[in-house]
Residue frames as qw, qx, qy, qz and C-alpha x, y, z in Angstrom:
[[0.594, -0.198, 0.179, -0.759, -4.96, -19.08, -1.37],
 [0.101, 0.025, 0.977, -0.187, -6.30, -22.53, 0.15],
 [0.224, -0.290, -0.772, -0.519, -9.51, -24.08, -0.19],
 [0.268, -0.661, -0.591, 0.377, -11.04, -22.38, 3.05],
 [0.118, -0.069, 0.129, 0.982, -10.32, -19.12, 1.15],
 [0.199, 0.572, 0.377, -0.701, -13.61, -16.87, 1.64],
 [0.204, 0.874, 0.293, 0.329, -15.58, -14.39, -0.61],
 [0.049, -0.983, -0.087, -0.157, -14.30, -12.07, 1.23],
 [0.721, -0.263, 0.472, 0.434, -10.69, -13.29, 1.23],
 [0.529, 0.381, 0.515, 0.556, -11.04, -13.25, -2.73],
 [0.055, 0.900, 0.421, 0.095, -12.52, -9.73, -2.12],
 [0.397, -0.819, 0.181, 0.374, -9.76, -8.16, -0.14],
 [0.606, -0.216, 0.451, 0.619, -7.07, -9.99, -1.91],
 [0.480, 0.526, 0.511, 0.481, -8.73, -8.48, -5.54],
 [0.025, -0.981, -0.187, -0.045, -9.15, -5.23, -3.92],
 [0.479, -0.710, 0.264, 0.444, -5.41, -4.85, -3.07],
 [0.670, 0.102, 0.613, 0.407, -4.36, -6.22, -6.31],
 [0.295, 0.736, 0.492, 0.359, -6.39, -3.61, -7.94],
 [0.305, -0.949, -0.079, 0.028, -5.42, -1.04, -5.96],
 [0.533, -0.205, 0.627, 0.530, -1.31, -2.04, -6.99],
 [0.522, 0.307, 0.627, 0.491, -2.52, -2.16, -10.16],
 [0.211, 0.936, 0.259, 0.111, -3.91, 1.58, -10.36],
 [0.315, -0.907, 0.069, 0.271, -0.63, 2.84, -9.69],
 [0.712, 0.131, 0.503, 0.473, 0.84, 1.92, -12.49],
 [0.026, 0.586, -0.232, -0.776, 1.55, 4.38, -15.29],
 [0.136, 0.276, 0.821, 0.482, -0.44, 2.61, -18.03],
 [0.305, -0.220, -0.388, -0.842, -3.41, 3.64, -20.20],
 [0.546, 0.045, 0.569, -0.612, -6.92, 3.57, -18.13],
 [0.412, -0.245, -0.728, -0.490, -9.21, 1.00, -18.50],
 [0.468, -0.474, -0.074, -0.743, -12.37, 0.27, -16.80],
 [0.339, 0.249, -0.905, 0.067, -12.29, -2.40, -14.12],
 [0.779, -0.309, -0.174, -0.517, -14.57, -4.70, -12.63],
 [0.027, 0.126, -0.957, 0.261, -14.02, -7.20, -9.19],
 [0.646, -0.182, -0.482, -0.563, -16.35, -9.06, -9.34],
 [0.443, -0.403, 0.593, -0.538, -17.84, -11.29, -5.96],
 [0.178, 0.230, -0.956, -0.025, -17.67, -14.49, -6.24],
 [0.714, -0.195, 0.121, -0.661, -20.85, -15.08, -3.78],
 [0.911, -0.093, 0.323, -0.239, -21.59, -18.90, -3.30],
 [0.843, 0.482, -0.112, 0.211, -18.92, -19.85, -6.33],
 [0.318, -0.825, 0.435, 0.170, -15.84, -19.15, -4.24],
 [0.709, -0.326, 0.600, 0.177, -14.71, -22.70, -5.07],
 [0.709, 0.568, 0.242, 0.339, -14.75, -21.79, -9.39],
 [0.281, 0.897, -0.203, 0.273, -11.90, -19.13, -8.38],
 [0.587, -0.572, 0.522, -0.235, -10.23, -21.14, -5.74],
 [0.448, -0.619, -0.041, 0.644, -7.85, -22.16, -7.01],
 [0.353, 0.821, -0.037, -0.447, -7.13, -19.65, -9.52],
 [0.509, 0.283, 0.665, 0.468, -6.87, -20.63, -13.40],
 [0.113, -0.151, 0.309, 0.932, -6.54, -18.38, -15.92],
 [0.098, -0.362, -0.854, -0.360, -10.46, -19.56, -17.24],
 [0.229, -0.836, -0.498, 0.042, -12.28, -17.60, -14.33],
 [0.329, 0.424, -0.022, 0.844, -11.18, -13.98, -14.13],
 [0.314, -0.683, -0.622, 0.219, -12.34, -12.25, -10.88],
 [0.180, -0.691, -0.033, 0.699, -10.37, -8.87, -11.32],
 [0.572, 0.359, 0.481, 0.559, -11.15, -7.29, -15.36],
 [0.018, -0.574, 0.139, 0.807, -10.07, -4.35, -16.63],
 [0.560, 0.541, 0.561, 0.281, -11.72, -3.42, -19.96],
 [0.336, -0.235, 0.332, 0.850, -9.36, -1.20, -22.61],
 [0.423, 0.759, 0.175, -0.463, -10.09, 1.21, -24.98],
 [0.469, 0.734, -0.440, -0.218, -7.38, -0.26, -27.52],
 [0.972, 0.046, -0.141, 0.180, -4.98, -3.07, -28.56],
 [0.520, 0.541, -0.315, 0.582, -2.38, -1.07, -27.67],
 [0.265, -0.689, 0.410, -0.535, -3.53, -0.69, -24.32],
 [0.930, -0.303, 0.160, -0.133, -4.24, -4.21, -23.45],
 [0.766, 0.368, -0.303, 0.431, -0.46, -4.90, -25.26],
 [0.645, 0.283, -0.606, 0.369, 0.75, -2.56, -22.44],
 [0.825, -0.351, 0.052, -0.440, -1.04, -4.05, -19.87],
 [0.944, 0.240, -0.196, 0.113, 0.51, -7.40, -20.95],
 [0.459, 0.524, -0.426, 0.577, 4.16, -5.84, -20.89],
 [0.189, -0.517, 0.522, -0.651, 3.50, -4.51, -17.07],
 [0.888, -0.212, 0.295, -0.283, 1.85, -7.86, -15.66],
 [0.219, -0.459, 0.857, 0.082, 4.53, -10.12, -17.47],
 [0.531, 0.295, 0.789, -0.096, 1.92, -11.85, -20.03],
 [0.184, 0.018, 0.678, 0.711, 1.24, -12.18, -23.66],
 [0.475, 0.316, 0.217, -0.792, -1.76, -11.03, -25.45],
 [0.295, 0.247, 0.923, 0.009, -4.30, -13.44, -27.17],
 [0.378, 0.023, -0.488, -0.787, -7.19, -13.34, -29.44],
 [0.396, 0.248, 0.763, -0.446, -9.96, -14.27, -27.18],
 [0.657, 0.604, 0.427, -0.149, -12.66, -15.78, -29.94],
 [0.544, 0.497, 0.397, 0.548, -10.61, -14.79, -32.87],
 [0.017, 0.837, 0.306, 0.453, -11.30, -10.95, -32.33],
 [0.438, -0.887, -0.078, -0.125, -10.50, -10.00, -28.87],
 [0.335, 0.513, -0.642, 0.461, -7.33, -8.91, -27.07],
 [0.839, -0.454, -0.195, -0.226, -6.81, -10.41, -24.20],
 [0.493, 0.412, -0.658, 0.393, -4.35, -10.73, -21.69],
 [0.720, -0.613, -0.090, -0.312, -4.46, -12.46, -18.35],
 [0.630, 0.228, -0.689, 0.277, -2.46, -13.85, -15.63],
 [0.633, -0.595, -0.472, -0.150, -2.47, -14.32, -11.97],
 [0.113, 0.651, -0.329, 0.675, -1.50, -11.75, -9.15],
 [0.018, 0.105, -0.805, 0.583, -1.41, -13.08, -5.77],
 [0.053, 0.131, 0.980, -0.140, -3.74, -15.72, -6.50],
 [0.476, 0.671, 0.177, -0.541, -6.49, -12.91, -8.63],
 [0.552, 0.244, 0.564, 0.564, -6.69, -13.65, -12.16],
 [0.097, 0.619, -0.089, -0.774, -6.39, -10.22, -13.37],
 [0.468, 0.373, 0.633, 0.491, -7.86, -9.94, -17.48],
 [0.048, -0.646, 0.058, 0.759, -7.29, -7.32, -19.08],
 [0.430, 0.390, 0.682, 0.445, -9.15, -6.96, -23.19],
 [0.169, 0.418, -0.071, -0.890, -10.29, -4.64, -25.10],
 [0.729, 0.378, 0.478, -0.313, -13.36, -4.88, -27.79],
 [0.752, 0.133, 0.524, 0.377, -12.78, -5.90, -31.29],
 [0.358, 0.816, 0.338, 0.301, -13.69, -2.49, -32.72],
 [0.278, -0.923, 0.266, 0.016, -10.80, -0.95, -31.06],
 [0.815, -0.105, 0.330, 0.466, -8.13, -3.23, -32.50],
 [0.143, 0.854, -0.374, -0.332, -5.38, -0.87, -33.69],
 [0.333, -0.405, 0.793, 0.310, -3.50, -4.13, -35.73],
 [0.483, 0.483, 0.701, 0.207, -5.73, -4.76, -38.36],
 [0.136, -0.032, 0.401, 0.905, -6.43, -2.59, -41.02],
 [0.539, 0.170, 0.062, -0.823, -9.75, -0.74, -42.02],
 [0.477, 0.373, -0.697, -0.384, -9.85, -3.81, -44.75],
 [0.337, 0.148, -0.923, 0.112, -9.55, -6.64, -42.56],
 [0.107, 0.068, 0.645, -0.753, -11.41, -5.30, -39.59]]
C-alpha cells in the first residue's frame, strides 16, 4: 500500500484478508477490523506496532496455531500475553489470547 492509501483501501484490503483468513481450518477466535478514520497514516505503512485486523483466542494453543498458519512466532505481549502478529497484504493481522487462558504455565505459576 502507498501513502495515498485510503480508509477505505485499508478497509477492503482488511476485509479480504479476513475473509482468507476464515477459511482456514484453525480454532475460532473473535475478530475485530478496526477503521482507521482520520489515522490512516499510523497504519500506512504497516508495522507490526499498529494492528488493524485482531483476532482474539480462547487459548495459547490457539494463538500457537494461528502463528504456525500465518508463518510467525508467538510472543509474550507484557510478560503474560500470547501474541502473534505479522503482515498480510499490507494488514497487520494480531492474533492473542488473554493471560487466563494460557495452557503453558502451570496452575502454580499462573
Amino acid at each position: 500500500m502507498t501513502t495515498q492509501t485510503t480508509n477505505q483501501d485499508l478497509q477492503r484490503t482488511g476485509a479480504r484478508v479476513l475473509t482468507n483468513l476464515l477459511s482456514a481450518e484453525l480454532p475460532e477466535v473473535n475478530w475485530s477490523l478496526y477503521a482507521p478514520g482520520d489515522f490512516t497514516q499510523c497504519f500506512v505503512p504497516a508495522h507490526l506496532g499498529t494492528a488493524l485486523l485482531i483476532g482474539q483466542a480462547d487459548s495459547h494453543q490457539a494463538v500457537r496455531d494461528w502463528a504456525e498458519h500465518l508463518g510467525a512466532r508467538v510472543e509474550l505481549c507484557h510478560g503474560t500475553t500470547p501474541d502473534t502478529r505479522t503482515i498480510v497484504d499490507g494488514i497487520v493481522v494480531r492474533v492473542w489470547c488473554a493471560p487466563e487462558f494460557r495452557d503453558d504455565v502451570t496452575a502454580s505459576e499462573g
